[in-house]
C-alpha positions as semicolon CSV with decimal commas, in nm:
position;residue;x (nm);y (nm);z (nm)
1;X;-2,746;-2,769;-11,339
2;X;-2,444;-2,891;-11,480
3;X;-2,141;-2,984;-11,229
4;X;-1,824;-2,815;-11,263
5;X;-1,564;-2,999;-11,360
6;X;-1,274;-3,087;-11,163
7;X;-0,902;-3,125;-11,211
8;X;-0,668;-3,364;-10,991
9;X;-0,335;-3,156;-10,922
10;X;-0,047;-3,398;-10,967
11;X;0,186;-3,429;-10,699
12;X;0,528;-3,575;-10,667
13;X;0,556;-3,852;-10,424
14;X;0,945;-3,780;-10,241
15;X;1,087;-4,111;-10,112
16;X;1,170;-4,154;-9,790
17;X;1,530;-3,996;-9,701
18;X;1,704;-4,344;-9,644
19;X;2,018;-4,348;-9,402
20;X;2,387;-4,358;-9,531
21;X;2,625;-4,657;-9,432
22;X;2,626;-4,830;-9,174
23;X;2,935;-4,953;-8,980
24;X;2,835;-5,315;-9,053
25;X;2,772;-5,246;-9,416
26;X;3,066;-5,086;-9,478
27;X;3,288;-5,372;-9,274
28;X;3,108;-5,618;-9,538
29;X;3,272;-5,507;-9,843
30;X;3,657;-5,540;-9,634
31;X;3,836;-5,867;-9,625
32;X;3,928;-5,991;-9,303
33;X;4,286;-5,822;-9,281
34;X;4,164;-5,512;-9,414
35;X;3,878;-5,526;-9,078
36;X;4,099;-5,622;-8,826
37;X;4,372;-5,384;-8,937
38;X;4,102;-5,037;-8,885
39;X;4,005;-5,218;-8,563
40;X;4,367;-5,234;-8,416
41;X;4,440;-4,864;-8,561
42;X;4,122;-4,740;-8,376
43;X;4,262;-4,888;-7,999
44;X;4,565;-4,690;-8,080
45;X;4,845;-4,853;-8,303
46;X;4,978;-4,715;-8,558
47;X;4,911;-4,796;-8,904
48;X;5,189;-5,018;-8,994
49;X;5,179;-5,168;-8,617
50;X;4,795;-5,235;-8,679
51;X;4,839;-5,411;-9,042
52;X;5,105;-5,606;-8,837
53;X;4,874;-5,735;-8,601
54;X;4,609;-5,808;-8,877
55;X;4,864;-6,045;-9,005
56;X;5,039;-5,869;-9,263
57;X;5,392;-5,934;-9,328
58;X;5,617;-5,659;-9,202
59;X;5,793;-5,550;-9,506
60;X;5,423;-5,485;-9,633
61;X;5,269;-5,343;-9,338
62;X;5,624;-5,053;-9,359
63;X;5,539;-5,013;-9,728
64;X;5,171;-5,026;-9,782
65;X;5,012;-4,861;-9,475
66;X;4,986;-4,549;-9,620
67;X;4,781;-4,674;-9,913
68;X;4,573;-4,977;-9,762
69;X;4,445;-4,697;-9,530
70;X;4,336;-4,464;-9,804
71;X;4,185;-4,703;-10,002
72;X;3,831;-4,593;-10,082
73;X;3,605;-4,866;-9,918
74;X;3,914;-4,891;-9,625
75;X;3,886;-4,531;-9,521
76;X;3,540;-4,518;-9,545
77;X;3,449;-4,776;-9,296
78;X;3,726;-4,603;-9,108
79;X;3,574;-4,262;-9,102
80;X;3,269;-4,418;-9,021
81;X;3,378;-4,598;-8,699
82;X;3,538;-4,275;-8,570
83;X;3,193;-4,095;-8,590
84;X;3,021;-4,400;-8,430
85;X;3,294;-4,410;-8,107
86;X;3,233;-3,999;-8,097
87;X;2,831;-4,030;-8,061
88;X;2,864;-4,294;-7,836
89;X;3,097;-4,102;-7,618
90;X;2,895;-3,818;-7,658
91;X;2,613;-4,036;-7,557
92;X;2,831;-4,176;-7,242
93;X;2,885;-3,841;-7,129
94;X;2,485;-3,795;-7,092
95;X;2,425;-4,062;-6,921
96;X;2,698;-3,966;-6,665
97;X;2,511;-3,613;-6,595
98;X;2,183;-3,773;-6,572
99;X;2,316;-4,010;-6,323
100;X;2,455;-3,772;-6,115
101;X;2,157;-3,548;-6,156
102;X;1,931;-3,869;-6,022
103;X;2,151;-3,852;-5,706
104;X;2,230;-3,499;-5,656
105;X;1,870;-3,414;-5,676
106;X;1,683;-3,697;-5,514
107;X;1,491;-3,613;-5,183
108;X;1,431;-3,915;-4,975
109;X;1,143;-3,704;-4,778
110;X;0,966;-3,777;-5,068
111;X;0,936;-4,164;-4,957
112;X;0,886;-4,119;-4,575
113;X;0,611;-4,146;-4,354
114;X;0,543;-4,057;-4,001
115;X;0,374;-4,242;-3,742
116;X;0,152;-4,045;-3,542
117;X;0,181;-4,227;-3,304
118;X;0,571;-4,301;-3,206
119;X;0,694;-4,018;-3,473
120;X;0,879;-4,329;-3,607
121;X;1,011;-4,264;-3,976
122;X;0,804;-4,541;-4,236
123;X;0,995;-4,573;-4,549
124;X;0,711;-4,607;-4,821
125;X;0,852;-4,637;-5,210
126;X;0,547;-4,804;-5,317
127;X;0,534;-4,502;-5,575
128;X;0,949;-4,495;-5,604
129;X;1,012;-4,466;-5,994
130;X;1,357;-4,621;-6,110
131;X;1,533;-4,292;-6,146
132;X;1,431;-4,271;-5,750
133;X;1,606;-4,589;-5,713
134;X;1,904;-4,500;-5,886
135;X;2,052;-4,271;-5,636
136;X;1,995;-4,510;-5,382
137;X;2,317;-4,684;-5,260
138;X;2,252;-4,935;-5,033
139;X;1,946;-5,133;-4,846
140;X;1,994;-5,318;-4,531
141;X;1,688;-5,518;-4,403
142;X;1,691;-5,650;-4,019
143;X;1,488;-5,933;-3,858
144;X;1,490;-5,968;-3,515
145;X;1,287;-6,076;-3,203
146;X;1,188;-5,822;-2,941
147;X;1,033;-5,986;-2,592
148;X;1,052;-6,342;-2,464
149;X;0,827;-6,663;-2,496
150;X;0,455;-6,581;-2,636
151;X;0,519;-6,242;-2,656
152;X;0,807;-6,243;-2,885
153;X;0,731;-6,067;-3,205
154;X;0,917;-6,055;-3,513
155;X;1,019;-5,697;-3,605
156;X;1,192;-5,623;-3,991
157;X;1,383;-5,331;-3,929
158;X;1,517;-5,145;-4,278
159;X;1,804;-4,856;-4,356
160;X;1,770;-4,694;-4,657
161;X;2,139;-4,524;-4,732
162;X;2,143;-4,289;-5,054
163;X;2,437;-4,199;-5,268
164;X;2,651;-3,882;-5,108
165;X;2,441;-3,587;-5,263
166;X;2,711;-3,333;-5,202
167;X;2,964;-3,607;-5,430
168;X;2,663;-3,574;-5,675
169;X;2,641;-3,176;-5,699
170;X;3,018;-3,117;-5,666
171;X;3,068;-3,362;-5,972
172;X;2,782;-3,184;-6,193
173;X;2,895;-2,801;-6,053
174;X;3,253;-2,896;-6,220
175;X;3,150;-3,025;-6,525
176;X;2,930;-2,695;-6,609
177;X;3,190;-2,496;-6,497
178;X;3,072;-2,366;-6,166
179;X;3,344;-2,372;-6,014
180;X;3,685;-2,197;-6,048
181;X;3,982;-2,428;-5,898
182;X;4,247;-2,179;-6,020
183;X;4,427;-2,071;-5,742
184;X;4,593;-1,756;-5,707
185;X;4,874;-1,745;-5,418
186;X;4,851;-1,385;-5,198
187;X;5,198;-1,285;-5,366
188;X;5,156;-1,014;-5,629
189;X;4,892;-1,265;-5,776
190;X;5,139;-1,534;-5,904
191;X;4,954;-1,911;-5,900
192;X;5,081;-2,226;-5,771
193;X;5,174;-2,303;-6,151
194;X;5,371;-2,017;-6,222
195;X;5,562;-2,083;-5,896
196;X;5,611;-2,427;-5,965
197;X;5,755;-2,340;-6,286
198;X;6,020;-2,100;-6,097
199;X;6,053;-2,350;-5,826
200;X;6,164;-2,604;-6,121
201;X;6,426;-2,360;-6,278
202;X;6,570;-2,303;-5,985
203;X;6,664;-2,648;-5,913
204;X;6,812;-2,691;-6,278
205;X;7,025;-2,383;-6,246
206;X;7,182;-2,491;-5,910
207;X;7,201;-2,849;-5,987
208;X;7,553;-3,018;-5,975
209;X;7,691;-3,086;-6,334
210;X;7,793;-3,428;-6,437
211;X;8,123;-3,545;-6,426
212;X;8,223;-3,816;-6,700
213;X;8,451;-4,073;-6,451
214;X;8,659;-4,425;-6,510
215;X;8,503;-4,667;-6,251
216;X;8,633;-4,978;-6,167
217;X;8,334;-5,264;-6,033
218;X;8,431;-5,462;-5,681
219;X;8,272;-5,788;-5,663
């Protein structure tokens, strides 16, 4: 019986999606003026003030800041290094929650034994993980004798102090907007703002007005 025949179905192999620019790409193709001068911009100078601290001269840095910083490659590497400082402060701003949700969340029960015996709390973090540790704040170990002579014996005494939970959950309630800190004074429901701003006119309508004198300075 002959074997029917077959027929390979061509497919298209898609390369790999490859990433765009990099930071340190983009800062290769910029001369060393051209660097330094985003770099000062992005702490907050102005353009001019920027290309002046990048060691241009200041009659260029007045009359060329406009177009060094739209130059192409210039604006690019620019554009780029204000998306990398917003992920990174995006990134910052995760951390922070976790950390406070390592502290505000821990339970130290989790970590203490009981002696049958004495009812004596035994710390035990031989299965502690280092998020555990994190919210920890401080560990004190003691050594001390107790008794005299031969029956002296060596006891290692240790306090185990957290981080303040309540910190920790009043922190992370504010920044998901549990909490409403508005407040409304019991007078026809004005707010402290609104009565500050009153407060302020007040004292600039009844506020002596200057009077332009001659002085004469006594030694």
């Amino acid at each position: 019986m002959a074997k029917p025949k077959t027929r390979k179905i061509a497919t298209k192999r898609h390369k790999k999606p490859q990433g765009g620019p990099t930071s340190k790409s983009l800062a290769a193709k910029l001369s060393q003026p051209q660097f330094m001068a985003v770099e000062y911009h992005l702490q907050g100078f102005s353009r001019s003030e920027a290309m002046m601290k990048a060691g241009y001269p200041k009659t260029t840095a007045l009359a060329q800041c406009t177009r060094l910083f739209t130059t192409p490659k210039v604006a690019a590497y620019l554009e780029q290094r204000r998306g990398d400082m917003i992920k990174r402060a995006d990134n910052i701003q995760d951390r922070v929650k976790d950390e406070l949700a390592k502290i505000a969340f821990f339970n130290i029960g989790n970590f203490i034994a009981v002696d049958e015996d004495t009812g004596d709390f035994i710390f035990d973090f031989t299965e502690a993980g280092m998020d555990d540790f994190a919210a920890i704040g401080e560990v004190t170990v003691e050594t001390y004798k107790e008794g005299r002579g031969d029956d002296a014996q060596e006891v290692k005494r240790v306090r185990v102090k957290p981080y303040s939970k309540d910190s920790a959950l009043v922190a992370l309630a504010r920044i998901f907007g549990m909490f409403n800190d508005n407040i409304t004074v019991n007078d026809g429901g004005v707010t402290i703002e609104e009565r500050l701003a009153r407060g302020r006119k007040r004292i600039e309508k009844d506020a002596p007005k200057t009077i332009d004198a001659d002085y004469e300075e006594v030694n």
